[in-house]
Each structure stands twice: as C-alpha cells, then as structure tokens.
PQR file with spaces between the fields and no chain letter, atoms N, CA, C, O and H, PARSE charges and radii, in Angstrom:
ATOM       1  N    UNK     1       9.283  -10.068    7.999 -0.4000 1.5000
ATOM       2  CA   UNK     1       9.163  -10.453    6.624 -0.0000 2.0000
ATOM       3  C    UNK     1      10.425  -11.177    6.163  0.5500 1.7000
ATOM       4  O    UNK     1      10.421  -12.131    5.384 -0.5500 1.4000
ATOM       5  N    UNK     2      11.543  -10.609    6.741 -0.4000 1.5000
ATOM       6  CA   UNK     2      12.841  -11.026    6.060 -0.0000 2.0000
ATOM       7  C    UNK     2      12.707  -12.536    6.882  0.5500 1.7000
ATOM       8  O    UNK     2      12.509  -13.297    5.934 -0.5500 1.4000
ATOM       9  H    UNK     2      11.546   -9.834    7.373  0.4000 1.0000
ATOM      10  N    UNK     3      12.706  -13.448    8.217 -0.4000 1.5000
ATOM      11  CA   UNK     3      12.523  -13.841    8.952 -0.0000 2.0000
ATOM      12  C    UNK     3      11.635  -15.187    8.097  0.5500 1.7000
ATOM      13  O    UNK     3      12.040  -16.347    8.015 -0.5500 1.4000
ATOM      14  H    UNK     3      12.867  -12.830    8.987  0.4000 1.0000
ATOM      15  N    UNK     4      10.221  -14.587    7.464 -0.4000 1.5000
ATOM      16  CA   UNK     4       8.729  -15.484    6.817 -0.0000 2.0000
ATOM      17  C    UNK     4      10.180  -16.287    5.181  0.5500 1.7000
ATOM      18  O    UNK     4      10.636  -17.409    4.961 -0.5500 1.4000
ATOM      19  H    UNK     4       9.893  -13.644    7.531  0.4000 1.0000
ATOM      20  N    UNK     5      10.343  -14.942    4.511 -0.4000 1.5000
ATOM      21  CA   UNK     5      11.808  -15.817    3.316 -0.0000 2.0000
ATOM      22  C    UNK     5      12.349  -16.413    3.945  0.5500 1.7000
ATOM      23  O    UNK     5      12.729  -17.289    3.168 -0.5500 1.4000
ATOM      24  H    UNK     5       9.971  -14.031    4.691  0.4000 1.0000
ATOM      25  N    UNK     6      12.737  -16.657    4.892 -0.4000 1.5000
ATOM      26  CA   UNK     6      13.617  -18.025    5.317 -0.0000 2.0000
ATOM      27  C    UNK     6      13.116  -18.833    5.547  0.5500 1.7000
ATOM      28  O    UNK     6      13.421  -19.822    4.880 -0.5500 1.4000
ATOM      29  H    UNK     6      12.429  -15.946    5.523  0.4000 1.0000
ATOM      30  N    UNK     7      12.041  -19.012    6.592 -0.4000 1.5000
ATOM      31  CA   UNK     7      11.508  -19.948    6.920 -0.0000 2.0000
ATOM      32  C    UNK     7      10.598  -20.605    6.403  0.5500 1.7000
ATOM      33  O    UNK     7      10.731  -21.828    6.416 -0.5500 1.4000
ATOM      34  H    UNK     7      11.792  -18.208    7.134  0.4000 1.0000
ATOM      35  N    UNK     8       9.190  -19.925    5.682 -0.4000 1.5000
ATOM      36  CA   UNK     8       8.372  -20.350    5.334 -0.0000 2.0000
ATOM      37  C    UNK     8       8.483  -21.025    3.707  0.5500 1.7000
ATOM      38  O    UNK     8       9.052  -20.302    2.889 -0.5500 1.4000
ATOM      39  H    UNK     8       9.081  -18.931    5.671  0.4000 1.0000
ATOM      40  N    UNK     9       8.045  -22.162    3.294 -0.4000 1.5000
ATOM      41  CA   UNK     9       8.064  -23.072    2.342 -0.0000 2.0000
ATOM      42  C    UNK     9       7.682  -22.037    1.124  0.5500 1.7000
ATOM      43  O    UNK     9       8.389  -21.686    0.180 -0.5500 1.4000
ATOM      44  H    UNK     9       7.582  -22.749    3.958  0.4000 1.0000
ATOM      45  N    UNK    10       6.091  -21.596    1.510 -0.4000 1.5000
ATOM      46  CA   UNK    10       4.953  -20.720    0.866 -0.0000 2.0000
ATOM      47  C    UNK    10       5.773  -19.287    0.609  0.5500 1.7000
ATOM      48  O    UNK    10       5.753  -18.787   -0.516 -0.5500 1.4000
ATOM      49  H    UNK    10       5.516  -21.882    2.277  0.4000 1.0000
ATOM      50  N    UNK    11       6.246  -18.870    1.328 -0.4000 1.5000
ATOM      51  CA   UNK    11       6.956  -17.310    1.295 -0.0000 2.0000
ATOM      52  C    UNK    11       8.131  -17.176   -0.137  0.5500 1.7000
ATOM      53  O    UNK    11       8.273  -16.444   -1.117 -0.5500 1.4000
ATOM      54  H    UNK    11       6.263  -19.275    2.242  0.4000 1.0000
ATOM      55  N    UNK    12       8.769  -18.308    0.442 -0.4000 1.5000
ATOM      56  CA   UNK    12      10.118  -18.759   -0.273 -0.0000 2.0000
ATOM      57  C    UNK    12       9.542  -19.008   -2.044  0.5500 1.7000
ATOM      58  O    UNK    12      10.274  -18.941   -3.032 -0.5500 1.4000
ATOM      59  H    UNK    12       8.653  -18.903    1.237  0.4000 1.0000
ATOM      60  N    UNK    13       8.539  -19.203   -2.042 -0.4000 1.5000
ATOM      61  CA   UNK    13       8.208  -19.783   -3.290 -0.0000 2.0000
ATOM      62  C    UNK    13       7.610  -18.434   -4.032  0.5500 1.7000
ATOM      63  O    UNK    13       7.959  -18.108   -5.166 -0.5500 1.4000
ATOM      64  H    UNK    13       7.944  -19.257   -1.239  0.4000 1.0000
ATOM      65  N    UNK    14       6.813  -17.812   -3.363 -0.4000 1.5000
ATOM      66  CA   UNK    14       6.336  -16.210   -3.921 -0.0000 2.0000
ATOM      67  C    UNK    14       7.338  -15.277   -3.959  0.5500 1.7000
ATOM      68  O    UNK    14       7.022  -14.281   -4.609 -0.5500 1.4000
ATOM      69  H    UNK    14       6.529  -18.077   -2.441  0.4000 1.0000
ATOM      70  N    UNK    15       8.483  -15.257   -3.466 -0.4000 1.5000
ATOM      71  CA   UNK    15       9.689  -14.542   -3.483 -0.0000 2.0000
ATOM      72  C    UNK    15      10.539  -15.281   -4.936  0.5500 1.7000
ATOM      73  O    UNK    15      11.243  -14.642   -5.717 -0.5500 1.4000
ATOM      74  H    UNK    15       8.739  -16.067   -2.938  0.4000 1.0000
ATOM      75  N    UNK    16      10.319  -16.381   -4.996 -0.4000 1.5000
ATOM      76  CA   UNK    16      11.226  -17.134   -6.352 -0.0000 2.0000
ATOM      77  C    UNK    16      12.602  -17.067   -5.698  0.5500 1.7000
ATOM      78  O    UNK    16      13.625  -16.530   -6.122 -0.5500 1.4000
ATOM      79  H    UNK    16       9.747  -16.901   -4.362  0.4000 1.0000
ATOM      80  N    UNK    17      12.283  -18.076   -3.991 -0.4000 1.5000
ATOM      81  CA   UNK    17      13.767  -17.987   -3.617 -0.0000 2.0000
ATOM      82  C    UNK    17      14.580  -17.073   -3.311  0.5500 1.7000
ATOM      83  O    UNK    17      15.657  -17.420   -2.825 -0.5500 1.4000
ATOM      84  H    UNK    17      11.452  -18.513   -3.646  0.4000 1.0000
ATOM      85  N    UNK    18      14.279  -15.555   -3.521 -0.4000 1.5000
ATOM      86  CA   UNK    18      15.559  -14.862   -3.084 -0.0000 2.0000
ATOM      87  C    UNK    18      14.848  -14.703   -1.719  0.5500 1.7000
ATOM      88  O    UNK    18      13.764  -15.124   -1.317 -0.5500 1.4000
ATOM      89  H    UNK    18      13.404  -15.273   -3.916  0.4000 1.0000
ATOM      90  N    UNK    19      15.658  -14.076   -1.231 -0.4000 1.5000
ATOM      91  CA   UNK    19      15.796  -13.404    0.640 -0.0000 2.0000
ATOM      92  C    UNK    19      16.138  -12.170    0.314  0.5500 1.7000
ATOM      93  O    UNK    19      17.125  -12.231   -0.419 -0.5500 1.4000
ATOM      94  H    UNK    19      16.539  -13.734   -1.558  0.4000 1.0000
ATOM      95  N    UNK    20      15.827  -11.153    0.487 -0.4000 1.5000
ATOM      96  CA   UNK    20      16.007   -9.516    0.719 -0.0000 2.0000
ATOM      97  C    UNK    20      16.276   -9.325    1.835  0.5500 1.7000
ATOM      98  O    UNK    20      15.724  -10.064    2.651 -0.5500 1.4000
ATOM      99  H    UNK    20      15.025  -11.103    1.082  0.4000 1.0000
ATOM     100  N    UNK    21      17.000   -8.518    2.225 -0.4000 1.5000
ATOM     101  CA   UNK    21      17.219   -8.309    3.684 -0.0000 2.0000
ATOM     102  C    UNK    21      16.617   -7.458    4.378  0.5500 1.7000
ATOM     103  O    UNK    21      15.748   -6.929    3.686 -0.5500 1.4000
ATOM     104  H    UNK    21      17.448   -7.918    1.562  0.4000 1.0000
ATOM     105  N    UNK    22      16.647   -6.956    5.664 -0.4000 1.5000
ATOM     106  CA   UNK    22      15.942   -5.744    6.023 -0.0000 2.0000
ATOM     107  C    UNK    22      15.741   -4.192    5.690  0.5500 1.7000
ATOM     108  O    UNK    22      14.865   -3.349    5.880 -0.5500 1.4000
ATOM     109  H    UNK    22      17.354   -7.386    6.227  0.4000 1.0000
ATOM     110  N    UNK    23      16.908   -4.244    5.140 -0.4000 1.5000
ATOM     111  CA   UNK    23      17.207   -3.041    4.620 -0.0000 2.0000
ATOM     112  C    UNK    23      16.683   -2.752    3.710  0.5500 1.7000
ATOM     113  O    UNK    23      15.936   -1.778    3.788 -0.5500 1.4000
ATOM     114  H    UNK    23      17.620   -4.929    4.986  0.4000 1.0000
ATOM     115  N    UNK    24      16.848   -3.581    2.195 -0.4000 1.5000
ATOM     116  CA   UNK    24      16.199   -3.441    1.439 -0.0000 2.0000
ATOM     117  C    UNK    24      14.353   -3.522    1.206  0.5500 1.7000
ATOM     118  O    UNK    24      13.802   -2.838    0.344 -0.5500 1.4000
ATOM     119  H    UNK    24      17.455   -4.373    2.132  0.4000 1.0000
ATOM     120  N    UNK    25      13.510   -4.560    2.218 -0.4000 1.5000
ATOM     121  CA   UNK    25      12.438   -4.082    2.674 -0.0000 2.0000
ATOM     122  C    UNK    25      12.364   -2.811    3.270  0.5500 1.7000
ATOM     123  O    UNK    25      11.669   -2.022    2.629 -0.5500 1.4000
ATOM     124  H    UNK    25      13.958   -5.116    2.918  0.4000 1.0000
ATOM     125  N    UNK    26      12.748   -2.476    4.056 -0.4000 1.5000
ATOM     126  CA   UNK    26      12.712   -1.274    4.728 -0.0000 2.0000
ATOM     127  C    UNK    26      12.721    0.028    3.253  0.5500 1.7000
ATOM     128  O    UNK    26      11.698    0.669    3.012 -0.5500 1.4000
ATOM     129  H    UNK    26      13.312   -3.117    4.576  0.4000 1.0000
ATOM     130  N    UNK    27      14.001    0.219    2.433 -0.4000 1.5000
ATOM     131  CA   UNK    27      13.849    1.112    1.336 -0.0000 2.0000
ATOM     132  C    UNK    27      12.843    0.976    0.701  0.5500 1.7000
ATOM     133  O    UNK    27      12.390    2.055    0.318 -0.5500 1.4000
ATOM     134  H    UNK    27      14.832   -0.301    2.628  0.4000 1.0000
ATOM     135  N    UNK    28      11.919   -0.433    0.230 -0.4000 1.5000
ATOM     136  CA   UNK    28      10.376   -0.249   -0.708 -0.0000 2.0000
ATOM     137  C    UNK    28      10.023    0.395    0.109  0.5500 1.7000
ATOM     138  O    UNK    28       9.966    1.583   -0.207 -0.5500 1.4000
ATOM     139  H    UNK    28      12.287   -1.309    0.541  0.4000 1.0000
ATOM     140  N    UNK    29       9.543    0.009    1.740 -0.4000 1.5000
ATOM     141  CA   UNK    29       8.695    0.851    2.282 -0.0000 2.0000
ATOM     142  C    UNK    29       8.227    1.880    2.652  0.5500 1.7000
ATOM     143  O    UNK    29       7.064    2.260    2.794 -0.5500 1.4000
ATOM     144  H    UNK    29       9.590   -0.956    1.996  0.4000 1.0000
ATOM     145  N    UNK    30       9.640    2.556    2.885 -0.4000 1.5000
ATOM     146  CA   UNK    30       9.656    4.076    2.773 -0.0000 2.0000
ATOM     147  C    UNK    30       9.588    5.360    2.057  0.5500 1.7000
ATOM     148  O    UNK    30       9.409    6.518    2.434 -0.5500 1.4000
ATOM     149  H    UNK    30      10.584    2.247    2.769  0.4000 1.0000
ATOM     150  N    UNK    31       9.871    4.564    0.407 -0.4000 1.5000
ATOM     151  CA   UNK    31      10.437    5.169   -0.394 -0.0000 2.0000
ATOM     152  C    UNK    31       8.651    5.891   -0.827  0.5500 1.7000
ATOM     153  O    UNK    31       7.473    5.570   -0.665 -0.5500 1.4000
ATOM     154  H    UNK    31      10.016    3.624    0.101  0.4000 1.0000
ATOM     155  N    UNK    32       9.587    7.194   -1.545 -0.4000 1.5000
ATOM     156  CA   UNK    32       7.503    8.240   -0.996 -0.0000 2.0000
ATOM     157  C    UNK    32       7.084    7.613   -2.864  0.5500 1.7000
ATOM     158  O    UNK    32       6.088    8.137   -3.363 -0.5500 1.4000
ATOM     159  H    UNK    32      10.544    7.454   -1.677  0.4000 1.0000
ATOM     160  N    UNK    33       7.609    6.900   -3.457 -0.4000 1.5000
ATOM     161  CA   UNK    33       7.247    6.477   -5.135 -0.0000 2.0000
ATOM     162  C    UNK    33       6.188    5.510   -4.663  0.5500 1.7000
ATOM     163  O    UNK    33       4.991    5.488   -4.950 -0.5500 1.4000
ATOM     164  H    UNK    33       8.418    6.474   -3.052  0.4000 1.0000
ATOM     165  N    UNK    34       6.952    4.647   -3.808 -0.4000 1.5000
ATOM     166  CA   UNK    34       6.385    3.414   -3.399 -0.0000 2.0000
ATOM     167  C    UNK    34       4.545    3.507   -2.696  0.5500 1.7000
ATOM     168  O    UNK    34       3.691    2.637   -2.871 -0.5500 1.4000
ATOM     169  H    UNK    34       7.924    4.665   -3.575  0.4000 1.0000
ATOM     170  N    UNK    35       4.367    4.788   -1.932 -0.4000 1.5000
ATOM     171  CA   UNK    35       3.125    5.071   -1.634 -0.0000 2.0000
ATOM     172  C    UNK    35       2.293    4.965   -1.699  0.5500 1.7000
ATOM     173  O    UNK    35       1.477    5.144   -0.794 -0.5500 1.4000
ATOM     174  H    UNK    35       5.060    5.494   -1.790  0.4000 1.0000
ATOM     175  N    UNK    36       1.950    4.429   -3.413 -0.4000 1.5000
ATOM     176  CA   UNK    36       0.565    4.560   -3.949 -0.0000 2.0000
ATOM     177  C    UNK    36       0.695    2.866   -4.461  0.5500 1.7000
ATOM     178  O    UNK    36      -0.257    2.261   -4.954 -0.5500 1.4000
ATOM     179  H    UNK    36       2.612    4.284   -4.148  0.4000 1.0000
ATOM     180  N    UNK    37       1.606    2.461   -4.311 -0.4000 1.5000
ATOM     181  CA   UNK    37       1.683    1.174   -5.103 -0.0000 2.0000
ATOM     182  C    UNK    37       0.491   -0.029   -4.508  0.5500 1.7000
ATOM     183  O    UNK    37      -0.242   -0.607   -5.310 -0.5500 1.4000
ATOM     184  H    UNK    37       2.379    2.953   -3.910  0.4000 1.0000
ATOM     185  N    UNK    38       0.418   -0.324   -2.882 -0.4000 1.5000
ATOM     186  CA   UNK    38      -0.432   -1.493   -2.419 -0.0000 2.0000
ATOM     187  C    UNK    38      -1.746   -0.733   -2.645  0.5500 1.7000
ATOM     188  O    UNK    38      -2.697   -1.119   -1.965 -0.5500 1.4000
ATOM     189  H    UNK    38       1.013    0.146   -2.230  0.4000 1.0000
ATOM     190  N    UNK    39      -1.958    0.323   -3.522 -0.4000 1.5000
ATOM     191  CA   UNK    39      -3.696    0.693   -3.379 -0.0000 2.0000
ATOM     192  C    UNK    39      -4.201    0.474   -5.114  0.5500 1.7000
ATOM     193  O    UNK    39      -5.275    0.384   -5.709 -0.5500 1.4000
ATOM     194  H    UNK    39      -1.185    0.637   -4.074  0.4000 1.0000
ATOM     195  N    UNK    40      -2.708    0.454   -5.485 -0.4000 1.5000
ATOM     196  CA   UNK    40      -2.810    0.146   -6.952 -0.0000 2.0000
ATOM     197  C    UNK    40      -3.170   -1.006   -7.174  0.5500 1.7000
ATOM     198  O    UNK    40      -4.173   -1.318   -7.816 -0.5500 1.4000
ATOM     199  H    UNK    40      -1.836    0.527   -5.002  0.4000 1.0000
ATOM     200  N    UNK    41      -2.190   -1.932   -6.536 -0.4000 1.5000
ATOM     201  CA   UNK    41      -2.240   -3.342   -6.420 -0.0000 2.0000
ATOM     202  C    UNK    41      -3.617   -3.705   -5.956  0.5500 1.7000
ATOM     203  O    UNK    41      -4.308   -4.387   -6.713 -0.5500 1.4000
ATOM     204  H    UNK    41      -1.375   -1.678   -6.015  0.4000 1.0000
ATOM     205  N    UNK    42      -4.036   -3.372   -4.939 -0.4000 1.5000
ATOM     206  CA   UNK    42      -5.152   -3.640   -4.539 -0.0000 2.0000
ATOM     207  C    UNK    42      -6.545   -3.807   -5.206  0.5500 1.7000
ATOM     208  O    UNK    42      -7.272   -4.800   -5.178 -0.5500 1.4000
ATOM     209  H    UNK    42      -3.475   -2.818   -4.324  0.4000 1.0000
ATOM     210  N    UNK    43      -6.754   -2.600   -5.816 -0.4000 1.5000
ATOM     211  CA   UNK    43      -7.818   -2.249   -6.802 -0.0000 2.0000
ATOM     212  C    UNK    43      -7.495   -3.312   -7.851  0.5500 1.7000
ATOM     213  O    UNK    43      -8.284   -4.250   -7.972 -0.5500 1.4000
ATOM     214  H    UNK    43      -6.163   -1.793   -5.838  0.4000 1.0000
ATOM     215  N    UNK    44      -6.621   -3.263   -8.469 -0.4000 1.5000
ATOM     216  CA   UNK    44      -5.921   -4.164   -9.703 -0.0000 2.0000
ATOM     217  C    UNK    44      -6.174   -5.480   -9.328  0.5500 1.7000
ATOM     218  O    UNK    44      -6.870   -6.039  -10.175 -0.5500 1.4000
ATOM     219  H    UNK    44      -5.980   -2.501   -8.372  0.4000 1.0000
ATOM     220  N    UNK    45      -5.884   -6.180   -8.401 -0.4000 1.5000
ATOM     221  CA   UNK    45      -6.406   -7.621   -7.836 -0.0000 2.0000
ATOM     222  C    UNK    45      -7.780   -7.915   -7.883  0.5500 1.7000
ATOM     223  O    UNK    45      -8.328   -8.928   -8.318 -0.5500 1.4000
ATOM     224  H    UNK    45      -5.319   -5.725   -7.713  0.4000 1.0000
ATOM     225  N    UNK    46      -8.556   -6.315   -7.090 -0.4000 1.5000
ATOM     226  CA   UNK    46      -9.776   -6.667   -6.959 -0.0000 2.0000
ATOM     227  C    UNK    46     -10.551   -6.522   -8.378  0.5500 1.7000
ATOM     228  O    UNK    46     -11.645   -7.084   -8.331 -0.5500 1.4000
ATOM     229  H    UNK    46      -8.111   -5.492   -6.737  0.4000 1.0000
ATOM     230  N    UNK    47     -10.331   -6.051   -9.346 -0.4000 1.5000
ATOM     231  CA   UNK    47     -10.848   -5.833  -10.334 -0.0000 2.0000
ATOM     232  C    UNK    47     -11.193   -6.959  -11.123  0.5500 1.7000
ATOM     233  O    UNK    47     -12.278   -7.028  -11.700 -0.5500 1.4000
ATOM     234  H    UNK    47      -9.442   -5.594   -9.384  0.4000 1.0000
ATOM     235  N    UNK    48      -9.873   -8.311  -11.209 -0.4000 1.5000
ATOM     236  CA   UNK    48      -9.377   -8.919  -11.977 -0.0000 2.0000
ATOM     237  C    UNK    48     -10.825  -10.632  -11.864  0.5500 1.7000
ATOM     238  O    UNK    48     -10.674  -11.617  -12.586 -0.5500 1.4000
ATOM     239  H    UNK    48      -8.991   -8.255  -10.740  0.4000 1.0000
C-alpha cells in the first residue's frame, strides 16, 4: 500500500498526496477501534 502512494497517479490522488508509511498503515490496521470500520464503510457505500 505504502509502495501503490508512491507510485500510482490514481492512489496518490485518493490519498490527497500524502504517503503514510508502513507503520502507520500497519497501526489503522491493527488497532481493535479500527475493526468494525471497513463493514461500516461498506454497508454505508452500499446503501448510498
């Protein structure tokens, strides 16, 4: 992911330019708050 922010045109532009590093991906992902969030998102997209 950190790798797609650099390189990709499309990535870079849904990020608004920043680069996060691994680490900090790595902390959303793990973090046990974060858990429920892509099912939230999900439903919420699909709803819309």
């Amino acid at each position: 992911m950190e790798h797609l922010l650099k390189d990709s045109c499309r990535m870079m532009w849904l990020a608004q330019g920043q680069t996060p590093t691994y680490r900090t991906i790595n902390r959303f992902r793990v973090n046990p708050h974060m858990m429920e969030f892509p099912h939230i998102l999900f439903f919420g997209l699909r709803a819309q």
